[in-house]
PDBQT receptor file of N, H, CA, C and O in Angstrom, charges set to zero:
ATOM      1  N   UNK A   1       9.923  28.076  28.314  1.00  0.00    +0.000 N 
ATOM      2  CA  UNK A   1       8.536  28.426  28.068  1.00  0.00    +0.000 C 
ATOM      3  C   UNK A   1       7.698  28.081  29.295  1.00  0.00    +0.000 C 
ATOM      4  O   UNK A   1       7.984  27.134  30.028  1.00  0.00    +0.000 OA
ATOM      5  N   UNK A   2       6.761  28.800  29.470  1.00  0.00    +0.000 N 
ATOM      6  H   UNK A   2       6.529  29.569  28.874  1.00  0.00    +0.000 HD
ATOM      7  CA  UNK A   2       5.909  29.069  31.027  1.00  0.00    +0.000 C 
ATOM      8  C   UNK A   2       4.854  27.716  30.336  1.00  0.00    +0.000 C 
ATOM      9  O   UNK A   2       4.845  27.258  29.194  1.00  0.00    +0.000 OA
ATOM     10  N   UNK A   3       3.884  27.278  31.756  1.00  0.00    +0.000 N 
ATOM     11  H   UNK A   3       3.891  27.650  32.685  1.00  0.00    +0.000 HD
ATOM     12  CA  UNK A   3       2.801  26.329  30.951  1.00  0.00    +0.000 C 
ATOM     13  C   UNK A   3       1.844  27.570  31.369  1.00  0.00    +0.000 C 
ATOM     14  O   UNK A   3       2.149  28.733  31.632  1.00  0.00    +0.000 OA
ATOM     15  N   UNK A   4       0.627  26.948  31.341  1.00  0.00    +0.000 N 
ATOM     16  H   UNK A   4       0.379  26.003  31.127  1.00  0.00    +0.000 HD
ATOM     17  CA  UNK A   4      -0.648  27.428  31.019  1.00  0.00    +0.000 C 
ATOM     18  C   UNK A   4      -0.653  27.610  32.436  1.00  0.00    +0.000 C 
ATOM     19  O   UNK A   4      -0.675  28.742  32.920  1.00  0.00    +0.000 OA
ATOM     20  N   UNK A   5      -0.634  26.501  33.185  1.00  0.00    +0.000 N 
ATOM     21  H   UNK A   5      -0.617  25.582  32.792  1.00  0.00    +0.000 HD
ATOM     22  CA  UNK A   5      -0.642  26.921  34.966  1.00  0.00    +0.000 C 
ATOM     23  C   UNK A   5      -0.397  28.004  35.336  1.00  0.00    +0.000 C 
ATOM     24  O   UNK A   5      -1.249  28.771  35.784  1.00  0.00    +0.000 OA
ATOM     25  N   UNK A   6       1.464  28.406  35.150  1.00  0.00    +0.000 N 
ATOM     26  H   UNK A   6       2.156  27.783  34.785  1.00  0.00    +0.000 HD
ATOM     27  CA  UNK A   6       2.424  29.228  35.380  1.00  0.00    +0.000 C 
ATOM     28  C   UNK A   6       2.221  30.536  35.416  1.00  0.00    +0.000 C 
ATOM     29  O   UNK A   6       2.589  31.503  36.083  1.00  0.00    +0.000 OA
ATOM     30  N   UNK A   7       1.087  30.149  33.930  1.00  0.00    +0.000 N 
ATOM     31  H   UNK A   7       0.787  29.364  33.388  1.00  0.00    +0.000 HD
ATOM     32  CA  UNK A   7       1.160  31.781  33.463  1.00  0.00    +0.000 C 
ATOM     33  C   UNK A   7      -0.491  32.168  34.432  1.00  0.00    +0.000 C 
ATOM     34  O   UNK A   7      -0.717  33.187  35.085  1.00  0.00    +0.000 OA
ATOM     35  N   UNK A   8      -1.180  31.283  34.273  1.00  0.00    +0.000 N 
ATOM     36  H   UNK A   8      -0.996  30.455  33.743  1.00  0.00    +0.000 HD
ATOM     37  CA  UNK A   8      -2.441  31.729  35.139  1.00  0.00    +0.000 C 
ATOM     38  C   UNK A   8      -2.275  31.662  36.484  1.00  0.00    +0.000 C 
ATOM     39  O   UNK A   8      -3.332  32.031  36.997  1.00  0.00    +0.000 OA
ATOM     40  N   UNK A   9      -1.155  31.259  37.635  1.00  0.00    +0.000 N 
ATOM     41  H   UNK A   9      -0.298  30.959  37.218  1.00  0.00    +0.000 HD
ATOM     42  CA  UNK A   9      -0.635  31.755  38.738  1.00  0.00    +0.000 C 
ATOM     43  C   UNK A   9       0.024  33.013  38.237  1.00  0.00    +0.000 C 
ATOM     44  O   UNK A   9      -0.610  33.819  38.918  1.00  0.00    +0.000 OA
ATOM     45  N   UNK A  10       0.612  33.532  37.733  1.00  0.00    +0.000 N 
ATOM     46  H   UNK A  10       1.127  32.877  37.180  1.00  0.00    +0.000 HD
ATOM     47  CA  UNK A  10       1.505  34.674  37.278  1.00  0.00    +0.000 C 
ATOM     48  C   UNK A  10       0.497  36.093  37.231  1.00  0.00    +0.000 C 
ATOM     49  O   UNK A  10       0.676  37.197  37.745  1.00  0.00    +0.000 OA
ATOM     50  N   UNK A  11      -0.795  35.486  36.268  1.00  0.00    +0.000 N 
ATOM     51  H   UNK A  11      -0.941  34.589  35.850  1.00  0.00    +0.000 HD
ATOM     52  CA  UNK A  11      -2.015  36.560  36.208  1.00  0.00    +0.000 C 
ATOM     53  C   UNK A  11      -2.879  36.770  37.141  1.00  0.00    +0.000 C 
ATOM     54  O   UNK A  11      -3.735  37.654  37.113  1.00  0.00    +0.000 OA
ATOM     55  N   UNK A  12      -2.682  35.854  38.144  1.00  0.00    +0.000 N 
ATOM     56  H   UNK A  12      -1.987  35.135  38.167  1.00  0.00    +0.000 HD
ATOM     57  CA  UNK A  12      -3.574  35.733  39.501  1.00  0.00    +0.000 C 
ATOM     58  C   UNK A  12      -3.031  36.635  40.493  1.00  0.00    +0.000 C 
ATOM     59  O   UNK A  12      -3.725  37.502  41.024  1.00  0.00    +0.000 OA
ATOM     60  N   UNK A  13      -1.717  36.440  40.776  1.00  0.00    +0.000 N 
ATOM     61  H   UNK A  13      -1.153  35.735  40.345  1.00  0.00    +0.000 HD
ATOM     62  CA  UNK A  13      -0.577  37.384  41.803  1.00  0.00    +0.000 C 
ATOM     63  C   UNK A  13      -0.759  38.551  40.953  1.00  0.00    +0.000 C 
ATOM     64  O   UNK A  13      -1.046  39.494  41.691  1.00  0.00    +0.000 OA
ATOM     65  N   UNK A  14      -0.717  38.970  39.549  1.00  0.00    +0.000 N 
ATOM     66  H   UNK A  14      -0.484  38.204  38.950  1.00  0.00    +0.000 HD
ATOM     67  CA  UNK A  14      -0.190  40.112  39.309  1.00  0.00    +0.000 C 
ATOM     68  C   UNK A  14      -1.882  41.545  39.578  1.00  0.00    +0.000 C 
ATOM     69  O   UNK A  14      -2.043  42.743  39.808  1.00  0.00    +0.000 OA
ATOM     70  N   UNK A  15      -2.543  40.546  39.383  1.00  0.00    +0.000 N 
ATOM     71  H   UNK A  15      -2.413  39.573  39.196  1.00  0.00    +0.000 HD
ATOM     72  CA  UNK A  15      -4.310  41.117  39.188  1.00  0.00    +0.000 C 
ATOM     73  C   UNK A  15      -4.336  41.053  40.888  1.00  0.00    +0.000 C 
ATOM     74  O   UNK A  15      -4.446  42.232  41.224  1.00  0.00    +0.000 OA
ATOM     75  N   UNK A  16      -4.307  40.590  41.559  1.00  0.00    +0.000 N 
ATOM     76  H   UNK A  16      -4.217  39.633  41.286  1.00  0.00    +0.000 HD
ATOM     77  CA  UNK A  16      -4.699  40.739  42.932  1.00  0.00    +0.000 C 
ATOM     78  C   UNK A  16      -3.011  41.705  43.626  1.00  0.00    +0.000 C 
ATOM     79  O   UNK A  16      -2.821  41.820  44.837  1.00  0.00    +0.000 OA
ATOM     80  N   UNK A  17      -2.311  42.101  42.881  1.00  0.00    +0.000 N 
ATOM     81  H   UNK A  17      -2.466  42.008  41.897  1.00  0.00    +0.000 HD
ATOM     82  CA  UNK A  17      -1.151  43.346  43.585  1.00  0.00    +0.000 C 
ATOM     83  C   UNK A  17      -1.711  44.625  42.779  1.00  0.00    +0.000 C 
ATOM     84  O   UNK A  17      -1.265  45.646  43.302  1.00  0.00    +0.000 OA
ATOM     85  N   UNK A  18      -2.505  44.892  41.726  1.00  0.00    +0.000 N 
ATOM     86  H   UNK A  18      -2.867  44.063  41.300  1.00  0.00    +0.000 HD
ATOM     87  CA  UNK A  18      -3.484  45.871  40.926  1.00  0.00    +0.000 C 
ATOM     88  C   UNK A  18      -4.507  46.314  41.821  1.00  0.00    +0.000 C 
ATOM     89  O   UNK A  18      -4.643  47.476  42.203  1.00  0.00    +0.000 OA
ATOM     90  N   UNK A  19      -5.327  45.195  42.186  1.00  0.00    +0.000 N 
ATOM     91  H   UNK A  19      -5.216  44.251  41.875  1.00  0.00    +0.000 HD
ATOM     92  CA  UNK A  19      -6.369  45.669  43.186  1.00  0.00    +0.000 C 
ATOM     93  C   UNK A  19      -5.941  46.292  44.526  1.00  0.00    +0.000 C 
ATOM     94  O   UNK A  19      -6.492  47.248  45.072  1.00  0.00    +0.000 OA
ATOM     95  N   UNK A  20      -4.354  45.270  45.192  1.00  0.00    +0.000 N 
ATOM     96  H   UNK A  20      -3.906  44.494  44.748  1.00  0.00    +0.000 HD
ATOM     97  CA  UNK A  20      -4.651  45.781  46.484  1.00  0.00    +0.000 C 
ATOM     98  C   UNK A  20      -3.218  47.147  46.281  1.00  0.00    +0.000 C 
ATOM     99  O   UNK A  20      -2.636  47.578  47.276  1.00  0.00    +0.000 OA
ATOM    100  N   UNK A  21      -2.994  47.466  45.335  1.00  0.00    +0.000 N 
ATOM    101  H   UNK A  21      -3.467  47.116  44.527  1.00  0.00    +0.000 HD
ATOM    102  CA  UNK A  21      -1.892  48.417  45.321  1.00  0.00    +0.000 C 
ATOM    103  C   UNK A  21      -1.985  49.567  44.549  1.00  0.00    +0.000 C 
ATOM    104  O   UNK A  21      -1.304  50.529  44.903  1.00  0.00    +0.000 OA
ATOM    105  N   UNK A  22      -2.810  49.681  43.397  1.00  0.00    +0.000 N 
ATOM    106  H   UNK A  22      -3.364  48.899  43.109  1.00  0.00    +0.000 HD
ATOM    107  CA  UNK A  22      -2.969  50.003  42.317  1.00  0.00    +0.000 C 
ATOM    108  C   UNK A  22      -4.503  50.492  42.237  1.00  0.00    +0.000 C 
ATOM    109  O   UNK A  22      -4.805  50.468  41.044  1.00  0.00    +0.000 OA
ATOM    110  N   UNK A  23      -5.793  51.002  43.149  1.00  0.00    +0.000 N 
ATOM    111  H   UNK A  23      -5.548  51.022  44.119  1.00  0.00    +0.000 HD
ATOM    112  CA  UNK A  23      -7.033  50.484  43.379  1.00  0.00    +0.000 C 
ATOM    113  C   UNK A  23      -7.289  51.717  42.151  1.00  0.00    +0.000 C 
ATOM    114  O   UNK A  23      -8.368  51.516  41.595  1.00  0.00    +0.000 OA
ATOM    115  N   UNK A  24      -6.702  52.690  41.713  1.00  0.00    +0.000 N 
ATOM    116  H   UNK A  24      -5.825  52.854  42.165  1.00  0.00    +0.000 HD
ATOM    117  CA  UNK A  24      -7.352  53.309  40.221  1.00  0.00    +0.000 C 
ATOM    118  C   UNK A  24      -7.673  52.391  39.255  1.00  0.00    +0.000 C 
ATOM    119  O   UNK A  24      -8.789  52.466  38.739  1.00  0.00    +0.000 OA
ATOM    120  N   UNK A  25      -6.691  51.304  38.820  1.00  0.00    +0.000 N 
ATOM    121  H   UNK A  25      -5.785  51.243  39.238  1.00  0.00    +0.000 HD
ATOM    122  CA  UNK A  25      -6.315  50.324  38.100  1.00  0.00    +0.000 C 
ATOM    123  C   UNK A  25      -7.776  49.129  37.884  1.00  0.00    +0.000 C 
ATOM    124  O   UNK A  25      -8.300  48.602  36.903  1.00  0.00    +0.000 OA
ATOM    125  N   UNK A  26      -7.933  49.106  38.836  1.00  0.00    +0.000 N 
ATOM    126  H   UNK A  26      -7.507  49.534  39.633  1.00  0.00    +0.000 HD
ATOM    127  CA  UNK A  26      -8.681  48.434  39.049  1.00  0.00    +0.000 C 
ATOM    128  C   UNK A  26      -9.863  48.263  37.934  1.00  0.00    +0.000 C 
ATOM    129  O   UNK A  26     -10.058  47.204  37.337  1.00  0.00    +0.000 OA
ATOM    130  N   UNK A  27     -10.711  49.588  37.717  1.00  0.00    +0.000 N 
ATOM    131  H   UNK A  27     -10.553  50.448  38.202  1.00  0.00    +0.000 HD
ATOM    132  CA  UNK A  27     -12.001  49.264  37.002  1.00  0.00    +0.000 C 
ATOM    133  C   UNK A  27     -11.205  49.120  35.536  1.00  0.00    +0.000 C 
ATOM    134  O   UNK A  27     -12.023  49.232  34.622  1.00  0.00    +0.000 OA
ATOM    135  N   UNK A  28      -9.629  48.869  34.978  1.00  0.00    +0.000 N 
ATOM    136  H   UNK A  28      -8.965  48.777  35.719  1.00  0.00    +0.000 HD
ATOM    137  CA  UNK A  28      -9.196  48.716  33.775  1.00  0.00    +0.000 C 
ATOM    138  C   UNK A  28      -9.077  47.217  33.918  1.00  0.00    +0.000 C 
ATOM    139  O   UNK A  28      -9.047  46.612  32.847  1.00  0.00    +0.000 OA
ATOM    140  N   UNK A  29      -9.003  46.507  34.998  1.00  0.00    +0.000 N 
ATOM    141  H   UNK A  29      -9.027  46.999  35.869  1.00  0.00    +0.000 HD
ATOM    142  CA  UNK A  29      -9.237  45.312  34.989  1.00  0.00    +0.000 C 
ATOM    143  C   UNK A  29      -9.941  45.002  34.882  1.00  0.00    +0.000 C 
ATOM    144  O   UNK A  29      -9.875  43.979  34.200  1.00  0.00    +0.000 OA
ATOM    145  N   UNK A  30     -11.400  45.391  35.341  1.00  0.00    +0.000 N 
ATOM    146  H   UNK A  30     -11.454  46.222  35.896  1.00  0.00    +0.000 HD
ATOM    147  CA  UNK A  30     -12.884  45.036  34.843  1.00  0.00    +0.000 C 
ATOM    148  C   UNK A  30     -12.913  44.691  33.569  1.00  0.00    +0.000 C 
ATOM    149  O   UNK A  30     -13.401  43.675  33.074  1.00  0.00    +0.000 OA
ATOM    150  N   UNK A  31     -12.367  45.581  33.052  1.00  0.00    +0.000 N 
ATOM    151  H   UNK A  31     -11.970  46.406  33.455  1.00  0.00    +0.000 HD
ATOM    152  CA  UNK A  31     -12.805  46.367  31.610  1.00  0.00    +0.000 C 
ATOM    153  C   UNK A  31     -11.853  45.340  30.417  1.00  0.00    +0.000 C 
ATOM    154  O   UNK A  31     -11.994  45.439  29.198  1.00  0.00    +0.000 OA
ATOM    155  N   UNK A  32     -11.039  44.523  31.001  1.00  0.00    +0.000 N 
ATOM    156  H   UNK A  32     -10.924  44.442  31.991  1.00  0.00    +0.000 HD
ATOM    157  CA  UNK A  32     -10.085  43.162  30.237  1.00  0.00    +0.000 C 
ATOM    158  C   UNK A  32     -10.029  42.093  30.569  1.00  0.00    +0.000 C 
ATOM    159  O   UNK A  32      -9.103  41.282  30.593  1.00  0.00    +0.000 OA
ATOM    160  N   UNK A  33     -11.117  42.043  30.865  1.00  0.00    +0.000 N 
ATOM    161  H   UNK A  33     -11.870  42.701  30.845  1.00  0.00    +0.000 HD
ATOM    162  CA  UNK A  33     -11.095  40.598  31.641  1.00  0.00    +0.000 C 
ATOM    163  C   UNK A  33     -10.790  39.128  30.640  1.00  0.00    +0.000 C 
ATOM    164  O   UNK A  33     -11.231  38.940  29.506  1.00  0.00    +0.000 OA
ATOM    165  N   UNK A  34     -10.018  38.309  31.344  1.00  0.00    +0.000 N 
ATOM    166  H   UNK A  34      -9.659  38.462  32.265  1.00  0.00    +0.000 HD
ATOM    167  CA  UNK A  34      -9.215  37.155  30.694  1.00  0.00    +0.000 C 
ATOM    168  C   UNK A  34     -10.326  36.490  30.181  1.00  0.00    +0.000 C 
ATOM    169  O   UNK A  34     -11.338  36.513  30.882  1.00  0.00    +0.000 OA
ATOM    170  N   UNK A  35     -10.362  35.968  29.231  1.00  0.00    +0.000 N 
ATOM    171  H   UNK A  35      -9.540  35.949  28.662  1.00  0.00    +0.000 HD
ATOM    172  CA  UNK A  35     -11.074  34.735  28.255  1.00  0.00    +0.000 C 
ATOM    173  C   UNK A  35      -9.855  33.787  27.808  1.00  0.00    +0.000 C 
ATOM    174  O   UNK A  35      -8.781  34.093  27.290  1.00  0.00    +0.000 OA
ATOM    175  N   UNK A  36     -10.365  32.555  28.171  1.00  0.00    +0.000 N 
ATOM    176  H   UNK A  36     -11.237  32.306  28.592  1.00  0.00    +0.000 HD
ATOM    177  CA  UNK A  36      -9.385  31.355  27.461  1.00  0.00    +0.000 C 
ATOM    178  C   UNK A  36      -9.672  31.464  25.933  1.00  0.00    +0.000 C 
ATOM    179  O   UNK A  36     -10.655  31.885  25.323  1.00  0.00    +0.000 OA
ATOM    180  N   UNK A  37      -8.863  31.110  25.651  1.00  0.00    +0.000 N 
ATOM    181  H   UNK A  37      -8.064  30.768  26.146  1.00  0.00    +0.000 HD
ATOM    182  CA  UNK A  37      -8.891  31.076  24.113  1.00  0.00    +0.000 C 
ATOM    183  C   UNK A  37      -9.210  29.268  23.705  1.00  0.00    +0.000 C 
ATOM    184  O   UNK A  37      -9.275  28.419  24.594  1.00  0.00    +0.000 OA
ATOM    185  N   UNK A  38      -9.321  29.050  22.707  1.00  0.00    +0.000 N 
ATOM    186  H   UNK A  38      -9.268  29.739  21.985  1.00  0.00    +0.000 HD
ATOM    187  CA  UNK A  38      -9.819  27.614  21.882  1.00  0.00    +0.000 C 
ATOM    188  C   UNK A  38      -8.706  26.745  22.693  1.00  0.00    +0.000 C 
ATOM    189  O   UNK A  38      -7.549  26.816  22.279  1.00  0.00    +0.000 OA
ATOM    190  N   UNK A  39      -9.032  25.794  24.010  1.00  0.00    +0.000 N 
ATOM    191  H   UNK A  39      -9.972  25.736  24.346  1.00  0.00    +0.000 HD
ATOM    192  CA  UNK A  39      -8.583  24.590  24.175  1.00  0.00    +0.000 C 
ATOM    193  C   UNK A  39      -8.117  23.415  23.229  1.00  0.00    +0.000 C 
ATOM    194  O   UNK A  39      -7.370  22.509  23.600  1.00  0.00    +0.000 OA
ATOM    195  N   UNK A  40      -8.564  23.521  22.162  1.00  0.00    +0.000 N 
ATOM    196  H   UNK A  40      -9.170  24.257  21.860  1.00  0.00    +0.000 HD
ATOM    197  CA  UNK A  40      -7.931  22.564  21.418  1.00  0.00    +0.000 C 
ATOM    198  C   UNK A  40      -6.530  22.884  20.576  1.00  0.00    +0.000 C 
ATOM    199  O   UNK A  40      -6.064  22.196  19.667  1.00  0.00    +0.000 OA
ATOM    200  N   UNK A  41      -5.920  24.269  21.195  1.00  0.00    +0.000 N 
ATOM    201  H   UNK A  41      -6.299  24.828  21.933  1.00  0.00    +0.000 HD
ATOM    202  CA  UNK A  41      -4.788  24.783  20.728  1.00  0.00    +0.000 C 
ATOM    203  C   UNK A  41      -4.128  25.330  21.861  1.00  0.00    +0.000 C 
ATOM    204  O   UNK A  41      -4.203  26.528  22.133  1.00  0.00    +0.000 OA
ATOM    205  N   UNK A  42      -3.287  24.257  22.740  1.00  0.00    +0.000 N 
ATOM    206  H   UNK A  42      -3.225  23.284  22.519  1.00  0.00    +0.000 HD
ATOM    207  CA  UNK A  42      -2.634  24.709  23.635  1.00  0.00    +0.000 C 
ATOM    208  C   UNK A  42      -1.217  25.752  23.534  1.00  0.00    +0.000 C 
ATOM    209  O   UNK A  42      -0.709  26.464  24.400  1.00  0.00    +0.000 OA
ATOM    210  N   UNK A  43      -0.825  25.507  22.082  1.00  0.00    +0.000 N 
ATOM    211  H   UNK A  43      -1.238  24.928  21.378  1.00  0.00    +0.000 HD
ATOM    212  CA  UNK A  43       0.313  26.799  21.901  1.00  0.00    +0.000 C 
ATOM    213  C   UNK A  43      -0.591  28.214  22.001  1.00  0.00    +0.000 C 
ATOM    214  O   UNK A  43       0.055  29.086  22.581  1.00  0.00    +0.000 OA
ATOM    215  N   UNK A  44      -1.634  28.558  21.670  1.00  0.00    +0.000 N 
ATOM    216  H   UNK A  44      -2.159  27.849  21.199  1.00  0.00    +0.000 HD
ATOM    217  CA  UNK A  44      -2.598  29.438  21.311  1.00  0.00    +0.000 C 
ATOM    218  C   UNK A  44      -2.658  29.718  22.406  1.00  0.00    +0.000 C 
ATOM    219  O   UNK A  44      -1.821  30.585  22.658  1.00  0.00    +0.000 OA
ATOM    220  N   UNK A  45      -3.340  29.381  23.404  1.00  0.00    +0.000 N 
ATOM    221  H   UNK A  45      -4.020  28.677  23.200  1.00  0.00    +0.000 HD
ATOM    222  CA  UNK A  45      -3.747  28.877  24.845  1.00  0.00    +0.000 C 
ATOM    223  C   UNK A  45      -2.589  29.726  25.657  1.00  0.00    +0.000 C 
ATOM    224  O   UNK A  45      -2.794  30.380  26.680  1.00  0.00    +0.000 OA
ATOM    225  N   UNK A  46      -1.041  29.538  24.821  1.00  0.00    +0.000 N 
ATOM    226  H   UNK A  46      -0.875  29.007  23.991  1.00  0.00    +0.000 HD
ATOM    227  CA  UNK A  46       0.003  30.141  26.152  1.00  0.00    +0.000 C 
ATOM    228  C   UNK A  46       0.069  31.486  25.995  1.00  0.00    +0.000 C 
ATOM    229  O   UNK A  46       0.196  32.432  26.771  1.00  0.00    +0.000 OA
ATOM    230  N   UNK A  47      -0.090  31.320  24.371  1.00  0.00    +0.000 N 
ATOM    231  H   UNK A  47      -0.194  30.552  23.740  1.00  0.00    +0.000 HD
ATOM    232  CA  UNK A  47       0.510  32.793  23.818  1.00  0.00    +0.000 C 
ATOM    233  C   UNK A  47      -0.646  34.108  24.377  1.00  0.00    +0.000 C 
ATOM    234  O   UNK A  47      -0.362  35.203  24.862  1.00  0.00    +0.000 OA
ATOM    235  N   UNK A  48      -1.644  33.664  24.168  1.00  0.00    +0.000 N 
ATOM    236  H   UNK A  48      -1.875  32.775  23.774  1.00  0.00    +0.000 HD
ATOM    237  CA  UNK A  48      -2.919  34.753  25.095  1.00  0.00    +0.000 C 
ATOM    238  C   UNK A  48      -2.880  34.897  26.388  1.00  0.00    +0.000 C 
ATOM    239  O   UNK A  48      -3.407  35.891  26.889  1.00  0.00    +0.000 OA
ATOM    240  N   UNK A  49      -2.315  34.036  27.098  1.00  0.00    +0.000 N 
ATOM    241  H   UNK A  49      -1.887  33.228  26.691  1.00  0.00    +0.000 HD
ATOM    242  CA  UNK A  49      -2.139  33.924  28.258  1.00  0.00    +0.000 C 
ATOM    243  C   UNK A  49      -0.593  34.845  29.080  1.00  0.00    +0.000 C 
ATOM    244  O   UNK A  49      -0.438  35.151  30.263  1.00  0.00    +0.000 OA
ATOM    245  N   UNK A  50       0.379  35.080  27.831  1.00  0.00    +0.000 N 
ATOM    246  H   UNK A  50       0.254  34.832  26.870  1.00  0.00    +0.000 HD
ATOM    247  CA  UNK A  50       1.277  36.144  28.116  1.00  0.00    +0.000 C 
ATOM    248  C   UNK A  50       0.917  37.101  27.573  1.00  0.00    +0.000 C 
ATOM    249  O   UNK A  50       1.475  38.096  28.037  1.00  0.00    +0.000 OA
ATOM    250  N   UNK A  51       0.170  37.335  26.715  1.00  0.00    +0.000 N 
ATOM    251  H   UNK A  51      -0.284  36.527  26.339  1.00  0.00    +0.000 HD
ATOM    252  CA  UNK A  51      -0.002  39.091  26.288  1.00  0.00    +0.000 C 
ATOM    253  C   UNK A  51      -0.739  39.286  27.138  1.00  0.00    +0.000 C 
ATOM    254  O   UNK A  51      -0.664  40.421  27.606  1.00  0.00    +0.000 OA
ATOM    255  N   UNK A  52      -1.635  38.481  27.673  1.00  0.00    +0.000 N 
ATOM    256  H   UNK A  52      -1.696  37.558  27.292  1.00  0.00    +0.000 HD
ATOM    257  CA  UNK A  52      -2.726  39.134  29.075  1.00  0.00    +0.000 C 
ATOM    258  C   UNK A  52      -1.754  39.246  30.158  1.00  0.00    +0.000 C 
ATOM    259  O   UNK A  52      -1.995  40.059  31.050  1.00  0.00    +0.000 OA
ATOM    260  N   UNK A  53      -0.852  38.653  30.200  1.00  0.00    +0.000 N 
ATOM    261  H   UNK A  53      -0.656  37.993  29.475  1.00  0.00    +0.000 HD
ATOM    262  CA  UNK A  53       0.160  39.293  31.500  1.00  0.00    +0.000 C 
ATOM    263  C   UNK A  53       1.015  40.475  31.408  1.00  0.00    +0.000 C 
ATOM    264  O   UNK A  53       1.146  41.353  32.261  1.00  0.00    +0.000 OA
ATOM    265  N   UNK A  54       1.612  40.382  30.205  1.00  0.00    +0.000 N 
ATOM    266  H   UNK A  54       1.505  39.669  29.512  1.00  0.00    +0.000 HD
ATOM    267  CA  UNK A  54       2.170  41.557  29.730  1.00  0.00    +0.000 C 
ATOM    268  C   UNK A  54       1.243  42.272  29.663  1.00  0.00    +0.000 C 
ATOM    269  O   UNK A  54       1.840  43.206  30.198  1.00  0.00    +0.000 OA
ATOM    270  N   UNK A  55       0.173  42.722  29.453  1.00  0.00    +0.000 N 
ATOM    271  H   UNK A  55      -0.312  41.964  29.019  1.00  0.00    +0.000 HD
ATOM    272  CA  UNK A  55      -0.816  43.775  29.428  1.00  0.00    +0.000 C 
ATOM    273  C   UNK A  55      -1.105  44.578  30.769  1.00  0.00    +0.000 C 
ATOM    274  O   UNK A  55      -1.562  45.707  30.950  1.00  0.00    +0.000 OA
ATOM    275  N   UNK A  56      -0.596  43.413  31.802  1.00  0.00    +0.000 N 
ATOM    276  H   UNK A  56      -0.225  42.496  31.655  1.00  0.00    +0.000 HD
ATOM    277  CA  UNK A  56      -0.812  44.094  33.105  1.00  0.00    +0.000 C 
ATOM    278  C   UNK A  56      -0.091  44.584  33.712  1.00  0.00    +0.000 C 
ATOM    279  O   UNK A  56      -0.290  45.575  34.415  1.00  0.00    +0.000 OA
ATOM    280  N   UNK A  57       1.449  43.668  33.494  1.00  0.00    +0.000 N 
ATOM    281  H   UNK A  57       1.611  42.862  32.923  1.00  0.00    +0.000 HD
ATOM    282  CA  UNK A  57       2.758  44.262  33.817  1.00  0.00    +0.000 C 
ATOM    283  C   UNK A  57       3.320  45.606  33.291  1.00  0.00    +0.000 C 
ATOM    284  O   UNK A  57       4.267  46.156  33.853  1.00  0.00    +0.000 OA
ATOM    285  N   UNK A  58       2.631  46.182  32.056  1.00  0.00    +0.000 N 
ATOM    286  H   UNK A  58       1.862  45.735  31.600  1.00  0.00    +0.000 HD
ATOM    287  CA  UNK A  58       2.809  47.158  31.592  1.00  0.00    +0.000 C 
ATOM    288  C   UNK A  58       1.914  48.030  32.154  1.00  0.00    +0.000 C 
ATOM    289  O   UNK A  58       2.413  48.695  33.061  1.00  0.00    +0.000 OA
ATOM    290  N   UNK A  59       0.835  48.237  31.937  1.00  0.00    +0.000 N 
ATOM    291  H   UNK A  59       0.429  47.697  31.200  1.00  0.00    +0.000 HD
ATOM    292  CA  UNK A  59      -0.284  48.902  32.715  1.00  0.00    +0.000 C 
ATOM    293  C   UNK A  59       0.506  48.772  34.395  1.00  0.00    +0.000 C 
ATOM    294  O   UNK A  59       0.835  49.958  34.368  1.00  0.00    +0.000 OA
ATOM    295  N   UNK A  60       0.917  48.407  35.444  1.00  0.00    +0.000 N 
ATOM    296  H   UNK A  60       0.649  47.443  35.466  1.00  0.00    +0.000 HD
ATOM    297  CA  UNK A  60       1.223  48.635  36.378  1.00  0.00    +0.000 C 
ATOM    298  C   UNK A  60       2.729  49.987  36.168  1.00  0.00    +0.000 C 
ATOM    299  O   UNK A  60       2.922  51.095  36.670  1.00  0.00    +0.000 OA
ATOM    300  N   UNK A  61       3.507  49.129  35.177  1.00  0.00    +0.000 N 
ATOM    301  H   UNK A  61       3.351  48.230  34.769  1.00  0.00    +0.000 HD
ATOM    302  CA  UNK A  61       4.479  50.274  35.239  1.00  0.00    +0.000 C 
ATOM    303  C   UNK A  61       4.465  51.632  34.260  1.00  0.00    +0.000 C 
ATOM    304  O   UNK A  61       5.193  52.625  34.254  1.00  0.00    +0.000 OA
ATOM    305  N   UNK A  62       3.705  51.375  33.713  1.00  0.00    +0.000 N 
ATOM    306  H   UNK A  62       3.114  50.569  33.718  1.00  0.00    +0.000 HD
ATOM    307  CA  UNK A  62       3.200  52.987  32.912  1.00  0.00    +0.000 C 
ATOM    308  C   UNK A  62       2.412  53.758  34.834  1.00  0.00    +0.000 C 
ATOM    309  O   UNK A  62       2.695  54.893  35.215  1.00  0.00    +0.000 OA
ATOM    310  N   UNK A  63       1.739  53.045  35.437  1.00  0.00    +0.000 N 
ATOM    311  H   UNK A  63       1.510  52.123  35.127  1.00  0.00    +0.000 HD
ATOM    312  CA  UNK A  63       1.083  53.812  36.411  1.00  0.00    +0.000 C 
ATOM    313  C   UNK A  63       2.478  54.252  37.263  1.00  0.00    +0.000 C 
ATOM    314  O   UNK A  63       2.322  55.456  37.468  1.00  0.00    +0.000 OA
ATOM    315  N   UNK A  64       3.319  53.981  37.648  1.00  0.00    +0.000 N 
ATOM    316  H   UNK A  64       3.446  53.003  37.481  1.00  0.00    +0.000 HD
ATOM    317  CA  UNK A  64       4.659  53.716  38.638  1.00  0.00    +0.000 C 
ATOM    318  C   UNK A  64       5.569  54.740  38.027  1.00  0.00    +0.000 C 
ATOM    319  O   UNK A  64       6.657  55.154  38.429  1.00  0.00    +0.000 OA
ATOM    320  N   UNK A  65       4.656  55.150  36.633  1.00  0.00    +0.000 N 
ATOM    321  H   UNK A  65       3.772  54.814  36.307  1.00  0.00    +0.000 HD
ATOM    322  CA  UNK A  65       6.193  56.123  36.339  1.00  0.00    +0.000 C 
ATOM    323  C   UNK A  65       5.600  57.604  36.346  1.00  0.00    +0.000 C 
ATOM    324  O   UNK A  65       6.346  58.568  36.175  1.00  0.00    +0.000 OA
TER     325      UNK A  65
């Protein structure tokens, strides 16, 4: 299991290879922008933190195909 760090380095690299690779992509990133979820629930905390990555990793390869 990724931590909270991991995954917000993971969403940082993947959102800044969108902008500089992907620049259509871009205003769909505007348009989802990450919100932490309730700190006092760090399982909560991871699990939002991979569907927001998976959201992007998919959105990059739906564009790639």
């Amino acid at each position: 299991m990724k931590t909270q760090k991991e995954l917000i380095n993971k969403i940082t690299k993947q959102t800044q290879l969108i902008r500089e690779e992907h620049s259509e992509l871009s205003k769909l990133l505007d348009e989802m922008p990450l919100t932490m979820p309730n700190e006092d629930d760090p399982q909560m905390t991871i699990e939002k933190l991979e569907e927001y990555y998976e959201a992007l990793r998919l959105m990059v390869q739906n564009q790639q195909k």
